[in-house]
N, C-alpha and C positions, 0 to 999 in steps of 0.2 A: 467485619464484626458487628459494625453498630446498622449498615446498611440493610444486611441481610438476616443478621444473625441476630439481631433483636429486633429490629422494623422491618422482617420478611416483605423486602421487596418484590422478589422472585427475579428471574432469569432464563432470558432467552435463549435458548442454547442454538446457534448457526450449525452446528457440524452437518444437518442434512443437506447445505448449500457450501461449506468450507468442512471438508471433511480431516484435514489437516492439523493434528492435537500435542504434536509436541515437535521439538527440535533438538539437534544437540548440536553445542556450539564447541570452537574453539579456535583461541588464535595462532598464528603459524609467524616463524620470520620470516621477515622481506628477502627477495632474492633482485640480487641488482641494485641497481639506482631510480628505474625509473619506476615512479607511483600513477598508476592508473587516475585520471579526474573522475573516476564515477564507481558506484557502485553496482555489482555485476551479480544476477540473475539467471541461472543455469538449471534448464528442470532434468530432475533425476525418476527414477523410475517408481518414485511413491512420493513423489512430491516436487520441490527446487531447493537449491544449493543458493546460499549469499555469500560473496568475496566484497570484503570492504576494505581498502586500501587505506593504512594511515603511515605517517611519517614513522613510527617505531616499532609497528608492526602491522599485520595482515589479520581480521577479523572475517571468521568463515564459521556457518553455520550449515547447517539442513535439515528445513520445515518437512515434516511428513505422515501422513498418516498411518498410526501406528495398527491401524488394521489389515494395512498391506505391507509394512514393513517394522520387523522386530527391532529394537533401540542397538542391538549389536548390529545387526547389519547395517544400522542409519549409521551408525559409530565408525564402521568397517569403509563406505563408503564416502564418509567425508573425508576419513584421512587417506582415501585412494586419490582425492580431487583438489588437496592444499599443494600449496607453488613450492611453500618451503616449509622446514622442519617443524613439527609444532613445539610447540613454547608452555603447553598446558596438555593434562589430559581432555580428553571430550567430555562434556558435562550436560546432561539430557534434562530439559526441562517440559513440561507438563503444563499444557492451558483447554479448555475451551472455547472456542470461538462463539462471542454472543455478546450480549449489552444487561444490565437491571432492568428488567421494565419500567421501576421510577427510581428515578436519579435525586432524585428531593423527596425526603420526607419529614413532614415536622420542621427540627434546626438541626437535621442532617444532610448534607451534598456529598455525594458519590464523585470523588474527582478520580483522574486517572483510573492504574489499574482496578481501583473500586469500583467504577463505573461499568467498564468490561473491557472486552480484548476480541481487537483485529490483527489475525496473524499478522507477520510483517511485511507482505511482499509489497503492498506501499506501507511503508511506515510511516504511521500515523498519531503515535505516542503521546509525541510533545504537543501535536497539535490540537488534539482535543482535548489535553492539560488545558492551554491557552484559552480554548473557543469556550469552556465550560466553566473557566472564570472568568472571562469576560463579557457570558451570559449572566453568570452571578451578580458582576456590580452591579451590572442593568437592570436585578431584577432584587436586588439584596433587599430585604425586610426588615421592619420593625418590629416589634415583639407581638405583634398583632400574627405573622405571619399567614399573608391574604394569599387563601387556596388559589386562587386567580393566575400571582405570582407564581405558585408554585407548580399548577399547570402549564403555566407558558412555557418556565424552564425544562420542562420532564415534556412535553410536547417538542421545545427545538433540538434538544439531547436525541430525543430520540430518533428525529428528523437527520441530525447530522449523522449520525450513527448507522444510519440505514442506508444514505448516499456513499460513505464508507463500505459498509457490506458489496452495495451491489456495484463496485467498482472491483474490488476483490472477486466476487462472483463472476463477472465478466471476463478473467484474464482463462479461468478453467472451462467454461460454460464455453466462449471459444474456440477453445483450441481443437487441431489437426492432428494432433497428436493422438496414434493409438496401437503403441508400441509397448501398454505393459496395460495391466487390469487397472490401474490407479487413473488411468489416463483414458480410458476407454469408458469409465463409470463417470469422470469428470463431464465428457462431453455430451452425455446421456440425461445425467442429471436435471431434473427439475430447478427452476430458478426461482425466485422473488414476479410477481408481480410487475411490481417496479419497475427490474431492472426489461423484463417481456417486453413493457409498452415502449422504452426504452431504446430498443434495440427495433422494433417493429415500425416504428418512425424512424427511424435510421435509415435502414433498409427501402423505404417509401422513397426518401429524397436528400436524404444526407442531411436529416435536419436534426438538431441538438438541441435542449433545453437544460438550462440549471437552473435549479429549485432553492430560493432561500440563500443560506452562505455554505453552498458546494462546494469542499475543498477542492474537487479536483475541476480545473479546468476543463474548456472544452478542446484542446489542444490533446490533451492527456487524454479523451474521451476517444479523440479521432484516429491517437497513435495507436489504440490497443483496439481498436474496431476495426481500423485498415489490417494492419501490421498482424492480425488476426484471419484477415482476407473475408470479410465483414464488408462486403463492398454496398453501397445503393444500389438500387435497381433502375431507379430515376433522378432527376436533379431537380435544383429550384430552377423555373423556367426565368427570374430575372439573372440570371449566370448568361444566357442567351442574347443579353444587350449589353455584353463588353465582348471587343473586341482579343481575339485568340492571341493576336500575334501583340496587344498590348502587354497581355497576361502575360507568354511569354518573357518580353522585353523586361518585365518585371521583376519578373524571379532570376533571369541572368542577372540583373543588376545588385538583388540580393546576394547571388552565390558572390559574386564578383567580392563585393564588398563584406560577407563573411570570412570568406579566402584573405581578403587583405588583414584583415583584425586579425584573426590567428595564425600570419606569417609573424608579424608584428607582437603578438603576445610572447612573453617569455614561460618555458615549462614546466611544470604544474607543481612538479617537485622544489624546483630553484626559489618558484612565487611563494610558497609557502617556509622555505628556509629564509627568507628575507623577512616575510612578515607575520608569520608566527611559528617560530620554530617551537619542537617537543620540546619539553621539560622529563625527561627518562630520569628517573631515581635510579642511582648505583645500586 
């Protein structure tokens, strides 16, 4: 209201790089005992599907765009894909992918969803709550409010926001997938600048750079550029003065000692009944 709607910030709209504008969610009961350690990712045929495992129930949605797919058949289709019975009807909710072009103006800050919104396939919610008050302290004003300040803020917002984007952009821009229209226009699509040079250095030598305070790792970077089949074409030539069968002897040592840690862990459901169990209201 005050960001846009009296200090017409303006906004960026993403949908010609995340064309994905609404979801319907809902949760489902557990079937079993055993809880999944992670949240699960499943692309459907106008978008992906989320399964998020908690201790008292099953949280499952499907992101998709609704220029390829009507809200009843999103609706139709999530509850073709829940484990167990749902617990709620489905409930379709409405976003644009995009950011404020300024996030400061005057003595107003655009926090969270005020700010903008990246769908969720990394979810990123909480974290740019955090990064955009903790740019705030650093950058908080006196009544003077020095434009300087308020540049700097609305220059790294929007900086983080974009390395967001083209991390999102990347998992569709990607893919191999071209099994329905939604997924065939995905991989056609025009991208970010950005995210081009990005990828174009990658491809040169398997080389990565992060920008600023990059949420996402370069770990994160490697899994969805391989795991994509996004392979180099070349390497860095100092890879060429270590020894192969050290490398090796390396990563056995690694598996070995992963493997021992999680025979030795207890499982995932039991960890979390001992040390923070649900609190379910009757």
């Amino acid at each position: 209201m005050l960001i846009e709607q009296a200090l017409g910030a303006g906004y960026e709209d993403w949908t010609r790089w995340l064309p994905c504008d609404r979801a319907v969610a809902m949760p489902s009961a557990n079937i079993g005992t055993a809880i999944t350690p992670y949240t699960r990712s499943t692309a459907q045929a106008s978008g992906w599907q989320w399964r998020i495992p908690l201790q008292h129930r099953t949280g499952n949605g499907y992101v998709y765009s609704s220029a390829h797919c009507s809200d009843d058949e999103a609706a139709a289709t999530l509850l073709g894909g829940v484990d167990g019975p749902p617990l709620a009807d489905p409930r379709v909710l409405r976003f644009t992918a995009g950011r404020r072009r300024k996030q400061w103006i005057g003595n107003v800050v655009a926090l969270g969803l005020a700010s903008g919104f990246t769908e969720p396939l990394e979810s990123t919610s909480i974290h740019m709550v955090q990064t955009g008050i903790s740019k705030l302290l650093a950058l908080f004003p006196d009544q003077g409010f020095s434009p300087v300040e308020i540049d700097t803020y609305n220059r790294l917002a929007e900086t983080q926001f974009d390395q967001v984007r083209d991390f999102l952009v990347l998992h569709y821009h990607a893919t191999r997938r071209t099994d329905s229209p939604f997924w065939r226009e995905a991989g056609a699509r025009a991208i970010p600048e950005s995210l081009a040079e990005k990828i174009t250095l990658w491809r040169r030598r398997g080389r990565l750079f992060r920008w600023e305070d990059d949420l996402f790792a370069e770990a994160s970077w490697v899994a969805v550029l391989l795991g994509q089949g996004i392979v180099p074409e070349g390497w860095d030539r100092l890879a060429d003065a270590v020894d192969p069968r050290e490398v090796d002897a390396r990563f056995d040592r690694l598996r070995a000692m992963f493997a021992d840690a999680a025979a030795r862990m207890p499982r995932h459901e039991d960890y979390l009944a001992r040390t923070s169990p649900a609190r379910v209201r009757a």
